[in-house]
N, C-alpha and C positions, 0 to 999 in steps of 0.2 A: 555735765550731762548734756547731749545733744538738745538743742531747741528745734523748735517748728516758726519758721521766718514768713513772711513777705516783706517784697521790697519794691518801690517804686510804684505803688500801687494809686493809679492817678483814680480820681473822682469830684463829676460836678459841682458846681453850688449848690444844684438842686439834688444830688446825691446817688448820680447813675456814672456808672464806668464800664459801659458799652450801651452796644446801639441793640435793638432788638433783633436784628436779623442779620447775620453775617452771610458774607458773598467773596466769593474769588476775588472780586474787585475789593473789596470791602471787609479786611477781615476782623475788624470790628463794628462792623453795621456801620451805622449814621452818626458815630461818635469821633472821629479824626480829629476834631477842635481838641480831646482831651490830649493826642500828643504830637499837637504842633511844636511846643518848646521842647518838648524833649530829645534830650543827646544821645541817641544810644551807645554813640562809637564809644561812651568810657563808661561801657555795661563791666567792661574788663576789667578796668582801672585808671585812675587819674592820669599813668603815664601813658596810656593807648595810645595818642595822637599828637601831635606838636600843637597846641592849645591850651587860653589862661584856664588855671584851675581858678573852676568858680564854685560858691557853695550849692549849687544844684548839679554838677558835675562831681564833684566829692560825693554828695549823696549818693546818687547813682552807682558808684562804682562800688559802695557796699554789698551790694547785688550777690556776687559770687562769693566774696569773704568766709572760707569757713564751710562753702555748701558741699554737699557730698552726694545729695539726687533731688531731685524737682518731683511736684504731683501738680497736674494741672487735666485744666477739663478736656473732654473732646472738640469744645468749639476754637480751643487754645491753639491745637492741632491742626483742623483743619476744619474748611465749611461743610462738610457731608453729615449728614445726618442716618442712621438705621442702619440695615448691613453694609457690609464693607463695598461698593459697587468698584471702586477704583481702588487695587491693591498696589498699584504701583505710585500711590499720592506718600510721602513723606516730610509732610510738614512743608508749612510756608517757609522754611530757611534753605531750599535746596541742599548741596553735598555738603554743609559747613556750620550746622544748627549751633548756636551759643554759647550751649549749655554746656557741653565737657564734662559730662556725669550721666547718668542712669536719669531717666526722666519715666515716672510713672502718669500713664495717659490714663484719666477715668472715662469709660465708655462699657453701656450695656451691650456691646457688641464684639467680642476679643478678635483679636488680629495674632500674628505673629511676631513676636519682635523686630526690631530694627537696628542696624549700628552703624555706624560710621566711623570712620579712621580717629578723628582728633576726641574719639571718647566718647560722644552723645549717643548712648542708646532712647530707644523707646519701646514702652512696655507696657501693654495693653489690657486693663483689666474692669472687672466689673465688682466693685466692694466698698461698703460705707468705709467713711472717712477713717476710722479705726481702723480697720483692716489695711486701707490705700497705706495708710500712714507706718504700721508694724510691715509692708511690705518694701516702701524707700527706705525705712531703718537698717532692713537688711541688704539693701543696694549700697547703702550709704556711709556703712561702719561707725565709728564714731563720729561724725561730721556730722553738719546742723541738716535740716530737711527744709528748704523754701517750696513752699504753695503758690504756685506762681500765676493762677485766674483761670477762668474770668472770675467775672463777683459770684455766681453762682457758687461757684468752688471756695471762696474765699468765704463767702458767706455758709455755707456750709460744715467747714472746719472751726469758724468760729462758734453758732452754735453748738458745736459737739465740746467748746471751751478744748479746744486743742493746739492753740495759737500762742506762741510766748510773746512773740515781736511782730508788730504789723506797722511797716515804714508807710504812710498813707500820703498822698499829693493831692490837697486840692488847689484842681486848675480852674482861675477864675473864666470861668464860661457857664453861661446855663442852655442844657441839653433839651428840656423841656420833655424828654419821653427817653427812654431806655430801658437797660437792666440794672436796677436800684443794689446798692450795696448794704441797704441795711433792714430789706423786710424782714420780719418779723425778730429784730437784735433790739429790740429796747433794750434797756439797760444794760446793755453788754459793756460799757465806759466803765463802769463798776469793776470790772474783774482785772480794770488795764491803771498805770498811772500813764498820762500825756505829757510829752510836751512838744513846744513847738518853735520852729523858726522861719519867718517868711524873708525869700530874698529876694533881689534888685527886679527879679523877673514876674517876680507877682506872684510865685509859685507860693504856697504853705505847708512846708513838713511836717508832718505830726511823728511822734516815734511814740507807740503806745506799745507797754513793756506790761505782762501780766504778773501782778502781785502775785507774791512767792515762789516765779519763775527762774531765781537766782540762784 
């Protein structure tokens, strides 16, 4: 059975994984410390680049393993906020976005679709996370569904207990103000087993797999 992922999912000491206010310049607000270490070039895989595979570079590349479409917020997308004023904006990745699958953008404001040659669509819509979710199912065929942020969104799908796998990073920094990943999830550990491995870089993996998700 297809699962519902996240991966690479960085967050403070103090427990925020963005910054309050995103900007052109900025597109996660005042949060950049959480991905100074991170490598994206092996978003794709360990063999991306001529470079030691290390264990936060393995992790990483699980990323795509298995994906088949992305849900992610509007801030993910891009800084605008309300109606569409800029129709010609397609995402911070210019002509070459990462993803290579059907990506569902949550926003109360619908657009048109988008597409691009090497596969990344985007797709525009306004529906609780059930819906968002029964909608990348059908983008996605059998393949798993990654939720790909911000924490809003992540935290979102977790409440609704819709989450099988959530790969989580905490980077040793404290943000002191942000967008917190875990109001109102008290006990949400409960529904997950942990575990965890920290490596040379100080990073901490957690891999929380939801009891009976198997």
């Amino acid at each position: 059975m297809a699962r519902v992922r996240v991966h690479n999912f960085n967050v403070s000491l103090d427990g925020y994984s963005a910054g309050e206010t995103i900007t052109l310049d900025k597109p996660i607000g005042e949060a950049g410390a959480l991905f100074a270490r991170f490598d994206g070039r092996f978003i794709h895989g360990v063999d991306a680049v001529d470079a030691p595979i290390t264990l936060d570079r393995a992790l990483t590349s699980t990323w795509g393993q298995g994906i088949g479409a992305e849900i992610m917020g509007r801030g993910k997308f891009g800084p605008q906020t309300g109606e569409w004023a800029d129709e010609d904006w397609r995402g911070w990745w210019g002509d070459a976005p990462p993803f290579r699958t059907p990506v569902v953008v949550l926003t109360h404001h619908r657009r048109a679709p988008i597409s691009f040659e090497n596969g990344t669509s985007f797709h525009f819509l306004d529906a609780t996370p059930e819906d968002a979710l029964a909608c990348a199912q059908d983008l996605a065929g059998d393949r798993d569904i990654r939720i790909g942020g911000g924490p809003t969104t992540v935290r979102q799908f977790l409440a609704a207990d819709l989450i099988d796998f959530l790969h989580l990073v905490t980077v040793p920094v404290v943000l002191g103000a942000g967008v917190s990943m875990w109001d109102g999830l008290a006990g949400v550990e409960d529904r997950f087993t942990v575990e965890s491995a920290t490596s040379a870089s100080g990073l901490t993996h957690q891999f929380w797999n939801r009891i009976g998700a198997d």
